[in-house]
C-alpha positions as CSV (number, residue, x, y, z in Angstrom):
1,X,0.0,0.0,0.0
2,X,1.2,3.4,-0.9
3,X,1.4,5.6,2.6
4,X,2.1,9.0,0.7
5,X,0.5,10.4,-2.8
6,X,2.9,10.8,-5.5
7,X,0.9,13.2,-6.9
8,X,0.0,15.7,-4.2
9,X,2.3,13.7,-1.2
10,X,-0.2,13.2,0.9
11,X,0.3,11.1,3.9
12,X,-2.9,8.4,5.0
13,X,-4.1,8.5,8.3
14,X,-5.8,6.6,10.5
15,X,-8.8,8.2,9.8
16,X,-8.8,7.2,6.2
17,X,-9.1,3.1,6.1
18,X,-12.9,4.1,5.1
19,X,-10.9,5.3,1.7
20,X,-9.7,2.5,-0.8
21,X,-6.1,1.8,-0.8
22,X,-5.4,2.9,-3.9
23,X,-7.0,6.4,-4.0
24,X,-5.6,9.4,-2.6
25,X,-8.0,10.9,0.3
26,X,-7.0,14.3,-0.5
27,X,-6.9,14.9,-4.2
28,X,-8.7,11.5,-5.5
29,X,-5.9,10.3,-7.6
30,X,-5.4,6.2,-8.5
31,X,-2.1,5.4,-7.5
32,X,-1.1,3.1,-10.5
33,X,-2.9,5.2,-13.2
34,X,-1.2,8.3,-11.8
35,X,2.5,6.5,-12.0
36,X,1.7,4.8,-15.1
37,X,1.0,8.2,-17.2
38,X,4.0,9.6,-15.6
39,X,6.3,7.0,-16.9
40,X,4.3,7.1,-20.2
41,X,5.0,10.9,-20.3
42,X,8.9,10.5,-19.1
43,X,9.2,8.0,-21.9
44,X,8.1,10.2,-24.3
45,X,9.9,13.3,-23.0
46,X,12.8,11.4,-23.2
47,X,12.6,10.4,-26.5
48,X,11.7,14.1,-27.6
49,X,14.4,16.0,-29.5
50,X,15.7,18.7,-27.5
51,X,15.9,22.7,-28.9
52,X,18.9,23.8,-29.6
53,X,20.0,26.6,-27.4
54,X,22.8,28.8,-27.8
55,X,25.9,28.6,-25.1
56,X,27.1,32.1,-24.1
57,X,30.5,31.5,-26.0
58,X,28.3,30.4,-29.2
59,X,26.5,33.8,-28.8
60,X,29.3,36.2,-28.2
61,X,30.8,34.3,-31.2
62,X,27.0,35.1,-33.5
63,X,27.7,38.8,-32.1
64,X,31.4,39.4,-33.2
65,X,30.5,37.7,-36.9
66,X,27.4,39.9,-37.1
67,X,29.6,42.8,-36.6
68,X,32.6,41.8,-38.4
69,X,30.6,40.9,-41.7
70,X,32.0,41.9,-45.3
71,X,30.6,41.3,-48.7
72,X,32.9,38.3,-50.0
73,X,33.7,41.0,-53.2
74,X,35.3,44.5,-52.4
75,X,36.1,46.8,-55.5
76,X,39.4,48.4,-55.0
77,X,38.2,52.1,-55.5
78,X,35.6,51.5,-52.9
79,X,38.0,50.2,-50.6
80,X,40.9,52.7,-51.2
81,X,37.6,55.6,-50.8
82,X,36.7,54.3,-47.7
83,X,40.3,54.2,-46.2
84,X,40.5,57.9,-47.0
85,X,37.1,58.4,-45.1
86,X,38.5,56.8,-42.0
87,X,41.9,58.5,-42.7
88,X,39.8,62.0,-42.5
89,X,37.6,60.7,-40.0
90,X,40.4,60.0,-37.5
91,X,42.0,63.1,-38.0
92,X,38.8,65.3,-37.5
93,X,37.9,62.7,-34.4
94,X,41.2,63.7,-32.7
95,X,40.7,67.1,-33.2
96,X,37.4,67.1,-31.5
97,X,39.2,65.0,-28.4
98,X,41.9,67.3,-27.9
99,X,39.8,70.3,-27.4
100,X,38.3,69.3,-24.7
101,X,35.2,70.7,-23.3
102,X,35.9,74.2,-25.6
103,X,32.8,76.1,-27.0
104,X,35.1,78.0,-29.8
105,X,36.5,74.4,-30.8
106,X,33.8,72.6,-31.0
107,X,31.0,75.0,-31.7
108,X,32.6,76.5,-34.5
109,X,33.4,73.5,-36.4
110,X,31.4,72.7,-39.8
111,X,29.6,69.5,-38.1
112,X,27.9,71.8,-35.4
113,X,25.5,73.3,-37.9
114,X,23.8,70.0,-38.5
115,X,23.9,68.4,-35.3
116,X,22.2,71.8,-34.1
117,X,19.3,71.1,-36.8
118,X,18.7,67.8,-35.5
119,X,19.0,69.3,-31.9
120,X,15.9,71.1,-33.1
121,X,14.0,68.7,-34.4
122,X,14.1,66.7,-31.6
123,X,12.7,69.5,-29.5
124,X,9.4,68.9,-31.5
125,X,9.9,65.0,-31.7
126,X,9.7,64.7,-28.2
127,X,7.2,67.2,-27.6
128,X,4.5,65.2,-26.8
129,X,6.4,63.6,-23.6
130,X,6.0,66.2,-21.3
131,X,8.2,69.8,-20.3
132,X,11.3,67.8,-19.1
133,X,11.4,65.1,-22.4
134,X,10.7,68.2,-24.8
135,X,13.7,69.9,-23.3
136,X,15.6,66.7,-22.7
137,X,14.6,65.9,-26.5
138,X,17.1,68.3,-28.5
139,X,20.6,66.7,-26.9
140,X,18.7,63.3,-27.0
141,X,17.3,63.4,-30.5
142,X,21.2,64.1,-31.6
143,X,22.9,61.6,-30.0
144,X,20.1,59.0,-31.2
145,X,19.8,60.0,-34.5
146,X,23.3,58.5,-35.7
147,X,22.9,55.3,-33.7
148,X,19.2,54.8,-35.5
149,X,21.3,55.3,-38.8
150,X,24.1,52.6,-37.4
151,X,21.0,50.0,-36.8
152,X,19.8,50.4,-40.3
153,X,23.7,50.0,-41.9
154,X,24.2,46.9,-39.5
155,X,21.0,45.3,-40.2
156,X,19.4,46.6,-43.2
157,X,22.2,47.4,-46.0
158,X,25.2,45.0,-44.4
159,X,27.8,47.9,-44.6
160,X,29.3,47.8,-41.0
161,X,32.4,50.2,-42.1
162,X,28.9,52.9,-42.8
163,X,28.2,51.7,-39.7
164,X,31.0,52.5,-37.8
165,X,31.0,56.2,-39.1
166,X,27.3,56.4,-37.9
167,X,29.0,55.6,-34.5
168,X,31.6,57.9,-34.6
169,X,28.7,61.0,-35.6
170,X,26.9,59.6,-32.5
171,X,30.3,59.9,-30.1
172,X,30.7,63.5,-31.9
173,X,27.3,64.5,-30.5
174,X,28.3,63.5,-27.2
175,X,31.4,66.1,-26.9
176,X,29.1,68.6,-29.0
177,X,26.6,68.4,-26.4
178,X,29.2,69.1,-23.7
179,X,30.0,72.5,-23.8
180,X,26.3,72.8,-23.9
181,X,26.0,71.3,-20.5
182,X,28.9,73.1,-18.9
183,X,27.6,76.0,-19.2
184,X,23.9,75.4,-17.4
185,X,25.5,77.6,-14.7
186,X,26.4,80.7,-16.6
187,X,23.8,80.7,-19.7
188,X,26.0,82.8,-21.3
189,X,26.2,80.6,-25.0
190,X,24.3,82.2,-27.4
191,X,21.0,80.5,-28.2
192,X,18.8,79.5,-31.4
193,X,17.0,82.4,-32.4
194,X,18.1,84.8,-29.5
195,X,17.0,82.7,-26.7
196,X,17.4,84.4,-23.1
197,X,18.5,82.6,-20.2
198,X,15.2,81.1,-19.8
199,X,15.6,78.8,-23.0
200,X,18.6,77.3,-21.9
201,X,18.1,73.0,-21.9
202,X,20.6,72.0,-19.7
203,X,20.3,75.5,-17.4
204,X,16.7,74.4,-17.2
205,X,16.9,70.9,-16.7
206,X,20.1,70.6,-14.2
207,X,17.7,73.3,-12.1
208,X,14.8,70.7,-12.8
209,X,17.1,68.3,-11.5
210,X,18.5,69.9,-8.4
211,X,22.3,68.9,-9.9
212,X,23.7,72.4,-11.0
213,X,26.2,71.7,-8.5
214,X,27.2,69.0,-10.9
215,X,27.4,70.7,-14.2
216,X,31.1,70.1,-14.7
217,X,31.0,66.4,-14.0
218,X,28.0,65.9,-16.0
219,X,29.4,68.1,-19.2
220,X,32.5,66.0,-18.6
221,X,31.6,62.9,-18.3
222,X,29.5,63.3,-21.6
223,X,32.8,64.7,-23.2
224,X,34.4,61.8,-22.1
225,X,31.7,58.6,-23.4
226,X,32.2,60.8,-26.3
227,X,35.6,60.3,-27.1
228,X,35.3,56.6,-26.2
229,X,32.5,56.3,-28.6
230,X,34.7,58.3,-31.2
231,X,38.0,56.0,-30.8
232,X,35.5,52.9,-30.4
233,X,33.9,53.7,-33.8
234,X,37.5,54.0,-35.8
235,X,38.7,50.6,-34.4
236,X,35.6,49.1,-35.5
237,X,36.1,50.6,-39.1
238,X,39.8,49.9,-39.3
239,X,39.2,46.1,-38.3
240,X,36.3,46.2,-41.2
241,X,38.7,47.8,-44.0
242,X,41.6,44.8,-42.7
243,X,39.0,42.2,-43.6
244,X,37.8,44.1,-46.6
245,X,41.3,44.3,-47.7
246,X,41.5,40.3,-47.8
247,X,38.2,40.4,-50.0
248,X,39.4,42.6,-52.8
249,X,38.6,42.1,-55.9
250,X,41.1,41.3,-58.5
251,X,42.1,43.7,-61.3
């Protein structure tokens, strides 16, 4: 005689000997039918074929092939273009590093006018969210905007060296957005269509915030995932042009 339920584990007492043997008082269950589908539903379980799953090493592995992929076929001119583009790139990526947190540096330079278009764009685009997200919106809609752009090379058109330019535009936003930030305290930058003090973002939101006291940490630390994604973007693209370079097409 069974003492305890397989099913439910159960334990008779003495009060159940008006109960058959074989039936669990408590949830009403035939012993041997119970264990008899069980085995019947191990044996089958067992004979199942398992899903494949992916390991952790197996994945890391899926991720560096997704982002080290090249077409099999690279024309030379391509190739040799795209080496001057991360040549130039480099160049103007270093420049932005090594003037720091500067206003005159980095403001002034040709790739401020755009980013500041987006900036206002994104003003609008995240309108809808509320006082903090609209103001929030111009520095975010920036920094986004390039790694959108990466996402599409990387999964849509296969060009991870376009890719890897995309991320260097998004690190650029970063340091162009620091300058911005450091100077929440002073609000003395000029402003888009002759703002006064009152339209500065980061004056506004820091306050918001209750972190002015933070303003040069923040501006710098921005400054500073900047550069990383900057240098970060050029390794990716020089480690895509040495594997293009294996792939070149013959004269």
């Amino acid at each position: 005689m069974i003492s305890e339920c397989p099913k439910c584990h159960y334990r008779r007492q003495p009060i159940d000997v008006h109960i058959n043997a074989d039936i669990c008082p408590a949830c009403g269950i035939a012993y041997e039918k119970w264990l008899t589908r069980q085995a019947a539903s191990n044996e089958s379980n067992n004979h199942a074929t398992p899903t494949p799953s992916l390991n952790e090493e197996e994945r890391r592995q899926t991720f560096r092939e997704f982002i080290s992929y090249v077409p099999e076929n690279i024309d030379p001119a391509t190739f040799w273009a795209r080496a001057a583009t991360l040549g130039c790139f480099a160049l103007w990526g270093f420049y932005f590093i090594s003037a720091g947190v500067d206003w005159e540096k980095i403001g002034g330079s040709f790739l401020h006018g755009p980013n500041l278009a987006f900036h206002e764009f994104g003003h609008i685009f995240f309108s809808p969210f509320g006082r903090f997200i609209t103001i929030l919106g111009g520095s975010l809609f920036q920094i986004l905007l390039p790694l959108g752009l990466m996402a599409v090379f990387m999964i849509k058109q296969r060009d991870n060296f376009a890719a890897s330019i995309m991320l260097w535009w998004s690190g650029q936003n970063f340091i162009d957005v620091a300058p911005y930030i450091d100077d929440a305290k002073y609000r003395a930058l000029p402003l888009v269509g002759g703002g006064g003090e009152e339209s500065h973002d980061w004056g506004n939101l820091l306050t918001m915030m209750n972190a002015l006291e933070s303003t040069h940490t923040i501006s710098h630390g921005c400054f500073y995932i900047g550069c990383a994604l900057v240098v970060a973007a050029l390794l990716w693209g020089f480690q895509i042009l040495r594997l293009q370079k294996k792939n070149l097409a013959p004269h």
